[in-house]
NUTILUM-584787 format. One line per 8 residues: number of its first residue (from 1); for each residue x, y, z of N, C-alpha, C, O. Coordinates in pm, whole numbers, plus 50000, padded with zeros to 5 digits. Atoms other than C-alpha are relative to their C-alpha. Layout:
<recs>
NUM> X,Y,Z,X,Y,Z,X,Y,Z,X,Y,Z ~ ...
</recs>
This chain:
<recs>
1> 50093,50074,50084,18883,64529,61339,49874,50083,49978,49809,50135,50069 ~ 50142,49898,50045,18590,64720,61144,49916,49963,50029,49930,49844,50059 ~ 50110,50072,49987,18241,64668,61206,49969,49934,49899,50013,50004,49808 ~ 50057,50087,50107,18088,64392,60934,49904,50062,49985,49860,50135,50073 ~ 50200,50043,50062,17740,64396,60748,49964,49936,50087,50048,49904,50172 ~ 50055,50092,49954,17515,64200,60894,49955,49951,49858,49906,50009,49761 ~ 50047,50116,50073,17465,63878,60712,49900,49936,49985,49893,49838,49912 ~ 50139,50057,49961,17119,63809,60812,49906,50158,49979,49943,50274,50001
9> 50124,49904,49982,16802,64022,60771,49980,50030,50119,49992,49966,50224 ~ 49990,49912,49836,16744,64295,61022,49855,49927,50029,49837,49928,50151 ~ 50097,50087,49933,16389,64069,61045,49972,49922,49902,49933,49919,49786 ~ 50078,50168,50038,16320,63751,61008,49907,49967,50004,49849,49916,50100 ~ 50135,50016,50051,16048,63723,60844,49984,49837,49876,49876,49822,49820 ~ 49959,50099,50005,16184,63361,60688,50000,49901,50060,50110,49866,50105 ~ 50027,50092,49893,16034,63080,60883,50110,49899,50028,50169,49870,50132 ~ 49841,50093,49993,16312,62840,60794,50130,50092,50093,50169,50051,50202
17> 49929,49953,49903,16579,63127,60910,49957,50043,50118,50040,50092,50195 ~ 50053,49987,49864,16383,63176,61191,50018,49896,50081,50048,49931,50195 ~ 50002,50127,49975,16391,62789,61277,50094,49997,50047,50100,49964,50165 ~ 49834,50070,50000,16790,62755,61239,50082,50121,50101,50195,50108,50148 ~ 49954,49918,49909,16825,63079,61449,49982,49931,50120,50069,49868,50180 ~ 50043,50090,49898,16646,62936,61704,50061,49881,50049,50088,49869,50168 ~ 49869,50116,49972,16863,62607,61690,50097,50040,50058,50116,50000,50173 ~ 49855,49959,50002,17219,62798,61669,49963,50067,50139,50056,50079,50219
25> 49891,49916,49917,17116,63012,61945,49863,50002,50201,49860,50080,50297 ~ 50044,49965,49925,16843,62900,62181,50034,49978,50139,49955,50012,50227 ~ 49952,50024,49838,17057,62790,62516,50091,50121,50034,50132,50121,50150 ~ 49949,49888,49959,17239,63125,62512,49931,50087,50023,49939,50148,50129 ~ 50120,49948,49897,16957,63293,62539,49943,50012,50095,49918,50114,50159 ~ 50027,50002,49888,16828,63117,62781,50083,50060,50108,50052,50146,50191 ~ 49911,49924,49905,17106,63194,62966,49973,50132,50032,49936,50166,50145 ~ 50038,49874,49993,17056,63527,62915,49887,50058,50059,49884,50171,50107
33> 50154,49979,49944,16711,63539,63026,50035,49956,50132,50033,50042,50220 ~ 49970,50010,49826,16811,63359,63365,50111,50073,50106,50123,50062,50228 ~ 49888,49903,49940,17112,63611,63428,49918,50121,50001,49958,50211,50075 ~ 50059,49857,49964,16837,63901,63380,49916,50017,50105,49906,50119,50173 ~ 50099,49983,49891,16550,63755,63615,50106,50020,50097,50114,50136,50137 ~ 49887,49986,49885,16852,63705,63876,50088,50146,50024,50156,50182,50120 ~ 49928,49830,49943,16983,64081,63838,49840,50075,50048,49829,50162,50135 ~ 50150,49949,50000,16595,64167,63831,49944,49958,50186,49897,50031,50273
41> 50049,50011,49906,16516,64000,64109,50106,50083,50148,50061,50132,50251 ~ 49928,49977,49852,16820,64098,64367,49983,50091,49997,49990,50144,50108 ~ 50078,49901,49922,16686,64397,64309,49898,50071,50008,49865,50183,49969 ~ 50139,49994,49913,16380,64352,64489,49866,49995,49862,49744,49997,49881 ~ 50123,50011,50133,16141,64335,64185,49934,49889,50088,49973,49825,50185 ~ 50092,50118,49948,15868,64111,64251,49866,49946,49885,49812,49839,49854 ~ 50133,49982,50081,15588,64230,64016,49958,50102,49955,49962,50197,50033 ~ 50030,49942,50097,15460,64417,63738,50021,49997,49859,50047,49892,49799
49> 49986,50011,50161,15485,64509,63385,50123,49978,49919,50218,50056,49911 ~ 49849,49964,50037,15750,64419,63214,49964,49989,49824,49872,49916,49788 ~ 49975,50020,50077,15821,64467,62858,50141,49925,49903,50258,49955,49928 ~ 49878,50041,50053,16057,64279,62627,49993,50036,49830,49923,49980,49745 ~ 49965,49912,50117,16164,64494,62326,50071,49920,49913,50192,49941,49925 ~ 49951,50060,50130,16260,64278,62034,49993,49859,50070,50095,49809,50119 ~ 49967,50176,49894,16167,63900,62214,50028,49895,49938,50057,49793,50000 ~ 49924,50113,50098,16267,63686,61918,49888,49864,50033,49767,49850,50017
57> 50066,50127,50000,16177,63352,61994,49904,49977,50149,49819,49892,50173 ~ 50060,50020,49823,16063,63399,62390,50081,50006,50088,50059,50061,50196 ~ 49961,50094,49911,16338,63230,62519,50033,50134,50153,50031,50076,50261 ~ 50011,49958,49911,16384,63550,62772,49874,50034,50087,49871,50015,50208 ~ 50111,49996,49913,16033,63646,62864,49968,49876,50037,49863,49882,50101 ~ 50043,50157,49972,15998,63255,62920,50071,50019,50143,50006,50006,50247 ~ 49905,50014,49852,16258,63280,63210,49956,50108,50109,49949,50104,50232 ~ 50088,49845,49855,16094,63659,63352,49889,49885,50068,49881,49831,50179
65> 50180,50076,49947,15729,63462,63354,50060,49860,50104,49984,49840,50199 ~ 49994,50088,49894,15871,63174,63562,50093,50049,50109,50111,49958,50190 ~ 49900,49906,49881,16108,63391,63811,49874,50041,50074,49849,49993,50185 ~ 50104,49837,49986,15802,63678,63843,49872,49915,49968,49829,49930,49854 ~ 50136,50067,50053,15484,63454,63824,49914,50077,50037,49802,50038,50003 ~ 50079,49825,50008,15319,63816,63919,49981,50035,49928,49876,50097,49915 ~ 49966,49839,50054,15429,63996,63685,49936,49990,49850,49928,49871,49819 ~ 50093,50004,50108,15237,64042,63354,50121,50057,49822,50143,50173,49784
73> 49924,49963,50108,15464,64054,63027,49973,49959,49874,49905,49860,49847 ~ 50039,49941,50082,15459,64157,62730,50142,50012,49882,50250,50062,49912 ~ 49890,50053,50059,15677,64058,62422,50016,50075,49875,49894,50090,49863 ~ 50047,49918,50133,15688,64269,62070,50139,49970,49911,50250,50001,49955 ~ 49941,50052,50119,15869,64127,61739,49976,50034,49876,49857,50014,49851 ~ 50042,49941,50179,15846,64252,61368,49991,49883,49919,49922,49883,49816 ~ 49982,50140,50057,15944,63860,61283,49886,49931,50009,49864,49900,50126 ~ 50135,50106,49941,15597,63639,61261,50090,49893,50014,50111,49834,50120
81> 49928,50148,49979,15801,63366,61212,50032,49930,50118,49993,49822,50162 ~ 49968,50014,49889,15977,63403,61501,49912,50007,50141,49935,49955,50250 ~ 50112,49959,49902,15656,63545,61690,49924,49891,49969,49825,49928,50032 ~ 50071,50112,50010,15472,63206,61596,50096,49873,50081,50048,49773,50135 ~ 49929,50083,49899,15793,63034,61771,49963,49960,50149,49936,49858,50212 ~ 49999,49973,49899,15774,63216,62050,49857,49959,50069,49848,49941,50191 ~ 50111,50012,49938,15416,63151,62098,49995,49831,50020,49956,49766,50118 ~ 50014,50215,49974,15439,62732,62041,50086,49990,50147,50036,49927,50240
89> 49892,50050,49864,15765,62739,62340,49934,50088,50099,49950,50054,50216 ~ 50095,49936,49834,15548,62973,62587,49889,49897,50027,49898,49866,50146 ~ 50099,50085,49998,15254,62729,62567,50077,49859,50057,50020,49800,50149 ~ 49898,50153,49974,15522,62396,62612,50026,50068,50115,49974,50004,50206 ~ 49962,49918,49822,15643,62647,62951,49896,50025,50074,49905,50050,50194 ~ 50125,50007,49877,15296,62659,63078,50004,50168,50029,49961,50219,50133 ~ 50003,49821,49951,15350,63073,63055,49876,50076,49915,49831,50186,49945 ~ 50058,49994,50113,15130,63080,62758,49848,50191,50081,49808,50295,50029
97> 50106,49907,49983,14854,63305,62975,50075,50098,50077,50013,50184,50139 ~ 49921,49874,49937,15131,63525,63117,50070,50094,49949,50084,50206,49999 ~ 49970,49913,50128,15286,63662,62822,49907,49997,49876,49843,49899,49836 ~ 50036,49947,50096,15162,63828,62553,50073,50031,49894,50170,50106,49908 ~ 49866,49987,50121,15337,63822,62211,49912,50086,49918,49797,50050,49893 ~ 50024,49853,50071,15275,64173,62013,50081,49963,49853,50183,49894,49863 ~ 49883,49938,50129,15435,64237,61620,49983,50165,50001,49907,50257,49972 ~ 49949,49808,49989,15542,64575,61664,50151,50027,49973,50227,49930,49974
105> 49874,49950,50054,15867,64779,61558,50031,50084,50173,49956,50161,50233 ~ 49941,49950,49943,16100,64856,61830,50056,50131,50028,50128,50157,50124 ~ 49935,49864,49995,16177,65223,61755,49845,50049,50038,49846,50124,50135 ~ 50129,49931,49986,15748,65312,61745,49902,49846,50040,49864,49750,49972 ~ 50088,50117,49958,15549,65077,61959,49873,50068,50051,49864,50181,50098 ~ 50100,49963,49949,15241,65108,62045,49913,49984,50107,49801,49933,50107 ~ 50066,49992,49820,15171,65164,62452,50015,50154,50008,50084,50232,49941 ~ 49980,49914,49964,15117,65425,62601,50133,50059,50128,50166,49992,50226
113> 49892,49981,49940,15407,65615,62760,49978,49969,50194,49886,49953,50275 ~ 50015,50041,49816,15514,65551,63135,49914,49840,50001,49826,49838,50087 ~ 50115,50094,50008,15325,65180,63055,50074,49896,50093,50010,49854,50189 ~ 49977,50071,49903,15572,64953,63221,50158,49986,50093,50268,50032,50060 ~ 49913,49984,49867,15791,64897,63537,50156,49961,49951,50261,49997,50002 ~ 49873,50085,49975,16048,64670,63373,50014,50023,49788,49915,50000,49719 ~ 49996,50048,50141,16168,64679,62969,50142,49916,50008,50228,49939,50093 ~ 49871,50016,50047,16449,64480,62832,50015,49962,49872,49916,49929,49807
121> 49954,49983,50135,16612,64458,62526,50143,49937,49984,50251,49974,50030 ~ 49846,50108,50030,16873,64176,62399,49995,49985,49867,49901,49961,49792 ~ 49933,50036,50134,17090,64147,62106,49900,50042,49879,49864,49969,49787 ~ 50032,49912,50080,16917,64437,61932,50086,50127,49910,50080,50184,49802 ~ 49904,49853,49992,17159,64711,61943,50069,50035,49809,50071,50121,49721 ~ 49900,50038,50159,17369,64583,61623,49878,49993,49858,49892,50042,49746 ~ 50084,50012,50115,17040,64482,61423,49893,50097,49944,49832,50087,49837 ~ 50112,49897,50052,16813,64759,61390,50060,50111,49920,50170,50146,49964
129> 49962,49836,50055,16875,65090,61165,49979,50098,50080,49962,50214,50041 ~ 50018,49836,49927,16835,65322,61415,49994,49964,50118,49881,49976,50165 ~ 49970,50045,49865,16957,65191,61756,49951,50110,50047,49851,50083,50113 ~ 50054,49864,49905,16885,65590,61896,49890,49977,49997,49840,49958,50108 ~ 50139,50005,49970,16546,65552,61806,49937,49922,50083,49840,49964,50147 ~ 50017,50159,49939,16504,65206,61960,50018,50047,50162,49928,50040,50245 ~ 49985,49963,49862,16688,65345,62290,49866,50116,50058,49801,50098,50161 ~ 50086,49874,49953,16453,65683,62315,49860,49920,50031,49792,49941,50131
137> 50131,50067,49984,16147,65433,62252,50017,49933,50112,49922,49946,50190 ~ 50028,50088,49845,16239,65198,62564,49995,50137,50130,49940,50128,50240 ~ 49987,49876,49874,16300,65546,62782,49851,50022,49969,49784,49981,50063 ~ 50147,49922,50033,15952,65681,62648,49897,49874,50088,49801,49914,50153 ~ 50114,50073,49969,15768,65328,62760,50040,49986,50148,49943,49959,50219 ~ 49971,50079,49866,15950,65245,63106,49893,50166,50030,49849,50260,49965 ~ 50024,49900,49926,15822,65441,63407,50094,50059,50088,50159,49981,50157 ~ 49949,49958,49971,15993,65693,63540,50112,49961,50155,50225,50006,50178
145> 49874,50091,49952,16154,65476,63817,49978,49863,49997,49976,49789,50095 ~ 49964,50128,50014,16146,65164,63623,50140,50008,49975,50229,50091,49994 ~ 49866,50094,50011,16405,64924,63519,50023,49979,49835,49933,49943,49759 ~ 49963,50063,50135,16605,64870,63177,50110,49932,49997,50211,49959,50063 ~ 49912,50098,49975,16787,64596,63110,50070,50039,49853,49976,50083,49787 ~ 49968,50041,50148,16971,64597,62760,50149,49923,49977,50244,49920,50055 ~ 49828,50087,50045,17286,64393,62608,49964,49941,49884,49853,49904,49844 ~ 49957,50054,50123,17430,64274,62305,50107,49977,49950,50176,50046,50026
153> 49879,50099,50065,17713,64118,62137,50074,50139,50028,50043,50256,50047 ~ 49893,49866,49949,18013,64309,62206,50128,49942,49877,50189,49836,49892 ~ 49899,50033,50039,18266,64319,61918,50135,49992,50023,50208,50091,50032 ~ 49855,50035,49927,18582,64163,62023,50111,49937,49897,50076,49956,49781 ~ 49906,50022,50095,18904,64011,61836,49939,49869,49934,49968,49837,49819 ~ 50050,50121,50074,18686,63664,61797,49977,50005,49901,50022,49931,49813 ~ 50038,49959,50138,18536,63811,61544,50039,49954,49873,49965,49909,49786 ~ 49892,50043,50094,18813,63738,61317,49949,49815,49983,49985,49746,49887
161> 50058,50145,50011,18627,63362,61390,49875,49949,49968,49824,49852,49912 ~ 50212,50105,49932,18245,63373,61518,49997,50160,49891,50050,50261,49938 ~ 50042,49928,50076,18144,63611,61213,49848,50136,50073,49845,50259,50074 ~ 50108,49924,49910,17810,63745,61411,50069,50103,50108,50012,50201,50157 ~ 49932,49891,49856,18087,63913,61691,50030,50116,49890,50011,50234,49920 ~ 49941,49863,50048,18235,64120,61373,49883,50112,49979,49907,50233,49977 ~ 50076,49868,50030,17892,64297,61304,49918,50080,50113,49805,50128,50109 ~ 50067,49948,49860,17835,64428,61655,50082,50089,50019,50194,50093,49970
169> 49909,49913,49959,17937,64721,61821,50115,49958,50104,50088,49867,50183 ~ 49936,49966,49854,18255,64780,62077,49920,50065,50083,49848,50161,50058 ~ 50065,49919,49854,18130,64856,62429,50082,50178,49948,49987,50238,49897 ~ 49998,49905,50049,18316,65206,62324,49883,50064,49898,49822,50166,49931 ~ 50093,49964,50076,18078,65228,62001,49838,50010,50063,49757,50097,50032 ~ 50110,49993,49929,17782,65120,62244,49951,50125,50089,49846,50191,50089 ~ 49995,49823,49963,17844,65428,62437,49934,50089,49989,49841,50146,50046 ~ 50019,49904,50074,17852,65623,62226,49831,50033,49923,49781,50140,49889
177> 50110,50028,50083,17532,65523,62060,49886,50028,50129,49788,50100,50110 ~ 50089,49999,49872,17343,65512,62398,50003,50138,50043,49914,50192,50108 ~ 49974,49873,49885,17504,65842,62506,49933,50126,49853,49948,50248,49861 ~ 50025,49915,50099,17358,65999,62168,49781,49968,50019,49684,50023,49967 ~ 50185,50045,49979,16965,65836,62285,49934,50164,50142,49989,50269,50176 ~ 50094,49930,49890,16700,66021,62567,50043,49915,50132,50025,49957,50246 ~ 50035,50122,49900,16759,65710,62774,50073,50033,50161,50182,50078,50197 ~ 49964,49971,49840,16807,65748,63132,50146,49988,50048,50220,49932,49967
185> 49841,50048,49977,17147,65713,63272,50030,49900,50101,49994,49898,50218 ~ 49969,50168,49947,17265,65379,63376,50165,49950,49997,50257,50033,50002 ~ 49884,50057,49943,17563,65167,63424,50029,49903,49903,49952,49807,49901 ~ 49953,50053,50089,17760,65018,63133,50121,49850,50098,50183,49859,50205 ~ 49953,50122,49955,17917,64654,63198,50032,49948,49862,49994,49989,49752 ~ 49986,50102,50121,18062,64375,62982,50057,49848,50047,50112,49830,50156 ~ 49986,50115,50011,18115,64021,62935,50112,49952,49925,50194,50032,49880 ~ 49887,50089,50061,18349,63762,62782,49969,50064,49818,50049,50111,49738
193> 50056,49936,50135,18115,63865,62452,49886,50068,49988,49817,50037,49891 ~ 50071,49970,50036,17868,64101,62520,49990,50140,50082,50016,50146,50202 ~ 50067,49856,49875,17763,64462,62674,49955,49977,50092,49942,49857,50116 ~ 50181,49941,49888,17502,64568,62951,50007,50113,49963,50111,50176,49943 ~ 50073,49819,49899,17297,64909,62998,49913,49974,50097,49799,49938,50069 ~ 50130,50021,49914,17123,64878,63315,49999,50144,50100,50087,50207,50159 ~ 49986,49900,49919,16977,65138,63479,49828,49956,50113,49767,49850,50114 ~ 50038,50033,49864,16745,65155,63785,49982,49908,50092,49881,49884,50158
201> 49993,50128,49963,16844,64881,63916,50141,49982,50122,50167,49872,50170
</recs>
């Protein structure tokens, strides 16, 4: 099965499709966000910087900031739409003064390098034009023995059903794409429907 188009704008900048994203997809997220503090935490994290590289609506830095009530994070989106979400459901979580929601582009952000301990990055991989760039930029901001978390849809035979699985990479294509970045070397995993890259961890 080929990779698809994507059917959606690489940003949502569409408050309405920002809205109905948010509907369709915010308890998998969550999920996602409570399967990262829980790999984050077992190992040994406690506190510091963390960044979250494309944070959509929140729903993962919502789950770091209540795991890590230390730790100081930091969220960056190209979507207002979605970055006006994210800011109403951090405020309803009581995290509101623990994250920070940024509009910035995922390939050129603007911190300074080595800035923080922890980045992660979900269900980016497939949507950006230039996944290498995106990877080299999270290697450039972590510190040299931080932590990166990343994952994203993993195209599988569903596809042929759940339309969003056909325009994602195979863990093969992910690879490949990762093994063509700067990014540190880490430990490839997968799910029922989705990647990992995690490395110092």
């Amino acid at each position: 099965m080929e990779q698809a188009d994507l059917f959606h704008p690489r940003v949502f900048s569409d408050q309405e499709w920002a809205e109905s994203y948010y509907k369709r997809n915010a308890k998998n997220i969550e999920r996602v966000g409570k399967r990262f503090a829980r790999i984050l935490k077992d190992s040994g994290f406690k506190s510091g910087k963390i960044l979250d590289a494309g944070c959509g609506f929140g729903a993962v830095a919502i789950q770091l900031a209540k795991t890590f009530p230390d730790a100081e994070i930091i969220g960056t989106d190209l979507g207002e739409p979605l970055l006006n979400l994210a800011q109403s459901l951090t405020e309803q979580a009581g995290c509101a003064d623990q994250i920070t929601l940024v509009k910035g582009d995922v390939k050129e952000l603007d911190f300074e390098t080595d800035a923080f301990d922890v980045v992660v990055n979900t269900f980016m991989a497939h949507i950006v034009d230039d996944p290498v760039a995106m990877f080299n930029e999270i290697e450039r901001l972590a510190t040299p023995g931080g932590k990166i978390m990343i994952t994203d849809l993993r195209r599988i035979w569903l596809g042929l059903f759940v339309r969003k699985l056909k325009t994602a990479f195979t863990l093969e294509e992910a690879m490949t794409v990762v093994g063509k970045s700067e990014i540190r070397s880490g430990e490839y995993s997968k799910g029922p429907f989705w990647w990992d890259y995690m490395a110092g961890l």
